[in-house]
N, C-alpha and C positions, 0 to 999 in steps of 0.2 A: 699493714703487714705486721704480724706479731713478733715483738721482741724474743731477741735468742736466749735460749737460758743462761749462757754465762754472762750477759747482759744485765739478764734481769738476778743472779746472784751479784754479780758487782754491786748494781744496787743497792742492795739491802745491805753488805756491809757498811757503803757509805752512809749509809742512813744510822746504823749502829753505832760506827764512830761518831756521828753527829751528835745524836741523844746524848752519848759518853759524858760528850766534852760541855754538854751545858747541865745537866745532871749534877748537883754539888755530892761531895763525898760525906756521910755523916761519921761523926768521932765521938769517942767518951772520952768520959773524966778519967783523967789517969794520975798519977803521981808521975813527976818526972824527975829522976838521979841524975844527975851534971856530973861526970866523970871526967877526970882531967887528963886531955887528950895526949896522946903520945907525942914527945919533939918529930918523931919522922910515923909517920904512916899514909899508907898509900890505899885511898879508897876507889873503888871501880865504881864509875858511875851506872846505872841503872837504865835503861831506856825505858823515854815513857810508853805507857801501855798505849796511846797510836798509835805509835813507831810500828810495834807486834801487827797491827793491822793491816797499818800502810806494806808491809814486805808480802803479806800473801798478795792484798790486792794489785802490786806491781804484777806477782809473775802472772797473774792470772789475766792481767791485762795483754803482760806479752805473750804470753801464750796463746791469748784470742788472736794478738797482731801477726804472731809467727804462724797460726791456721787458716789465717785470712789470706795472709801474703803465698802460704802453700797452695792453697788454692786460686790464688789467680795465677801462680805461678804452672797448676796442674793442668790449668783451661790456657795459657799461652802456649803449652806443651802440645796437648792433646786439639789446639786449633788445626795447622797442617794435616793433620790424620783426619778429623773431619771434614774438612777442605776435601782431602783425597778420598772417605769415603762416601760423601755428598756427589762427588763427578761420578765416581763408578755406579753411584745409585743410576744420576743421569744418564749415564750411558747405557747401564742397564735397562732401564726403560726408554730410551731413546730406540733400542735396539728391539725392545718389545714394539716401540711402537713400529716402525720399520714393518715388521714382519707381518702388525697385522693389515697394515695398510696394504702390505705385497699380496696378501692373503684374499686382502678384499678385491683388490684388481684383477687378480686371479679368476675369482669368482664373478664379476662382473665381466670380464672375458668370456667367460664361457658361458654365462649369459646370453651375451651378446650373439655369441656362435649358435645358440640355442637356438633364440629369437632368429636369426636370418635364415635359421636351419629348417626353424617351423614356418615362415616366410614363402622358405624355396620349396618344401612339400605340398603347402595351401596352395602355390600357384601352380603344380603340377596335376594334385587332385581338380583344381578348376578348368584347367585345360582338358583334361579325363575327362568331367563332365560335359565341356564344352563339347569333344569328339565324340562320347555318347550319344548328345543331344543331336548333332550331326547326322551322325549314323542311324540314328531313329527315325529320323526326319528322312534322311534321304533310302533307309528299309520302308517305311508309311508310302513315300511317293513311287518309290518302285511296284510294289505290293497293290496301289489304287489307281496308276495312270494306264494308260495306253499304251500298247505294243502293238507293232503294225508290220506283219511280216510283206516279204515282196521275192516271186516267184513269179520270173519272165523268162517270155517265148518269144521266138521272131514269127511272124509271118511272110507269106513268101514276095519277093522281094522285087520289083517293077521296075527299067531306064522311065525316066521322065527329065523334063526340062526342068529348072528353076526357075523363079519372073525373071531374074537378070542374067535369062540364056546359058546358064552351066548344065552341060550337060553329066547325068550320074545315075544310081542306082538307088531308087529308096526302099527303106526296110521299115518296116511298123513293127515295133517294141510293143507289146503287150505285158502286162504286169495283173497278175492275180494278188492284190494288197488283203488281208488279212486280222483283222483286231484280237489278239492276244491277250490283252487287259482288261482290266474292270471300269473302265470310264473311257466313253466315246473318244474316239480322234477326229479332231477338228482339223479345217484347212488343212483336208487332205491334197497334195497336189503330187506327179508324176515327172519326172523330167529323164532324158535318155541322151546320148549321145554316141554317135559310133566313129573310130578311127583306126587306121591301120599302124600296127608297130614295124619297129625293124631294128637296126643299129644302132642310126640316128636319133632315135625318138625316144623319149621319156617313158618308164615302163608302165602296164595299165593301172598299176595301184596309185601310181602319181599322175596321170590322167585324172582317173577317177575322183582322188583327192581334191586337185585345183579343180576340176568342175563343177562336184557338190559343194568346195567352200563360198565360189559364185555364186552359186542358186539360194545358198541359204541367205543370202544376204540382200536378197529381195524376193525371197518367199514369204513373207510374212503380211498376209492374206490371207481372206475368208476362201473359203474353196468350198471341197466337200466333206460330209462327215462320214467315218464308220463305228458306229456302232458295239457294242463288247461281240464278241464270237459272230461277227458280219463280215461279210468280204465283199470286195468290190473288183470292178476291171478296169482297169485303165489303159493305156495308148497315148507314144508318142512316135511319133516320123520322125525317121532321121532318115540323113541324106550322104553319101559318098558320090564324090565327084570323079568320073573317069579320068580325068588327067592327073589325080592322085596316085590313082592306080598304076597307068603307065609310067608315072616316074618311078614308083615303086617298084616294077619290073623291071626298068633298063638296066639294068644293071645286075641282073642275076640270069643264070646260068640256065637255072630252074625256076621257069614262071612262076610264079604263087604269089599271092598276099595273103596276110593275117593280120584281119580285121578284128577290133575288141569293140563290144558292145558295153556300156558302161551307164550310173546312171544314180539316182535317188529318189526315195520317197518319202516326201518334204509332210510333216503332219503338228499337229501341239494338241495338248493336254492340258485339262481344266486343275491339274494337280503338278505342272511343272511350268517353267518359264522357259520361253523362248522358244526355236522350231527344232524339231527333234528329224531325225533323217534315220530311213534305212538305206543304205549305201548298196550298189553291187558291178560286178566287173562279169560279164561274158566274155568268151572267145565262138566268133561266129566261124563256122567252118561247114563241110556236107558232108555226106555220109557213100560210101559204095552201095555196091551191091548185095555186099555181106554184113552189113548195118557198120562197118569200122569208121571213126570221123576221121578225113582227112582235111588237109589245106584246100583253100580255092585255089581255081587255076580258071585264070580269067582265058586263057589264050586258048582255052579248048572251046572248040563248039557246043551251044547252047549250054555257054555252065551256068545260066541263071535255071537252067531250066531239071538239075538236079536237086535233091533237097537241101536245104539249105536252113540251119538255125545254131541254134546256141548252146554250147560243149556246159554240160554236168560233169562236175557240180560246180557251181560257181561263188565267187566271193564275195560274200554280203555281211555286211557290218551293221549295227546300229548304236544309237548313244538315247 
């Protein structure tokens, strides 16, 4: 560390008076007069010429000690105040930091919402796709399989026995089946049923239902084929029992029944799974003289022997 300047002036005075005092004083030759001293006189003694030196160098000494001592006394002063403005700095930036951490959270927040936001889009564009692809798939299968229409007739309608002695009236369903489609229908098969409604009875669309969900569930079998724009005939017997009937009438006023014809046409396709069905429901009834369809009326003579078939238009479903 370089010495202070009134350090290094001190110096050199002491260095001055040093030289002084071992420096001899040179004299001449003089004459000297011996005058005979006064009985009283009072002489002032002289201070020697270090003395002159030594008084600057004290104050100059104190005065380094009285700037020294000001100064530590200016830094014991001004400690508290830097104390107090060292915290505020701290808090200062305490507080900067603070915010930008809240800042960054912030932003990472909404990040995060960002991210789960583009998350929840990507999985809803996936599922779009997925339902597209669906619906392509299931327009392509529509568009190339099979359709099998079914338009049935009765034929007219015969008493005969059962093997286990019932006696009743049978009716031959007749079905004109039809391919609509662009690819053959396989195991094609026909099934029919006929039943009388009333009150009591379940109506023919739920008939029809539990019978064709029956069939389907052991129709799945080689049968016949049809062909794109081919049609076919088919036939099935069905059977009403005359003590059906009469119970059916006991009980009303006005003889009649209303018999429903009912039924499926069981097929599959080289472009769907599983056995596809045309469904349908008849109301068997005859006709007057004036072509009007009315009810049967069993209890009139020979009423097998009026016409006798199936009420247009009737309800035909398919999947």
């Amino acid at each position: 560390m370089a010495p202070h300047p009134r350090h290094r002036l001190l110096s050199m005075l002491q260095f001055l008076v040093i030289i002084a005092g071992i420096m001899p004083i040179p004299y001449a030759d003089a004459q000297v007069t011996l005058h005979a001293l006064s009985p009283i006189s009072t002489v002032r003694a002289q201070p020697p010429a270090s003395s002159k030196i030594a008084g600057p160098l004290e104050r100059i000494a104190k005065a380094q000690e009285t700037t020294v001592a000001q100064r530590e006394a200016e830094k014991n002063d001004n400690r508290p105040t830097r104390n107090l403005a060292a915290q505020e700095e701290m808090a200062h930036w305490a507080k900067l930091s603070f915010l930008v951490v809240l800042a960054s959270a912030i932003v990472s927040g909404l990040g995060l919402i960002a991210l789960l936001y583009s998350l929840l889009l990507n999985r809803k564009a996936t599922a779009a796709a997925q339902n597209a692809v669906a619906v392509a798939r299931e327009t392509n299968e529509s568009q190339s399989r099979a359709w099998v229409s079914a338009v049935c007739t009765l034929e007219k309608p015969s008493v005969g026995i059962t093997q286990t002695g019932v006696k009743g009236i049978y009716f031959n369903v007749v079905c004109q089946a039809k391919n609509h489609g662009r690819s053959p229908a396989t195991g094609v098969s026909f099934h029919a049923e006929i039943a009388l409604t009333g009150k009591n009875t379940p109506s023919p669309e739920e008939q029809m239902k539990k019978y064709c969900d029956s069939i389907r569930e052991r129709s799945d079998r080689d049968a016949d084929a049809i062909f794109p724009e081919a049609s076919a005939n088919l036939g099935h017997m069905v059977f009403l029992p005359l003590q059906d009937i009469e119970e059916d009438m006991a009980d009303k006023d006005f003889k009649m029944i209303s018999p429903v014809a009912y039924g499926c046409l069981n097929y599959k396709s080289i472009y769907t799974q599983g056995v596809r069905q045309t469904r349908f429901v008849y109301h068997v009834v005859t006709v007057d003289q004036t072509g009007q369809a009315m009810v049967l009326q069993p209890d009139q003579p020979n009423w097998l022997e009026q016409p006798i078939g199936l009420a247009q238009p009737a309800t035909v479903t398919t999947d």
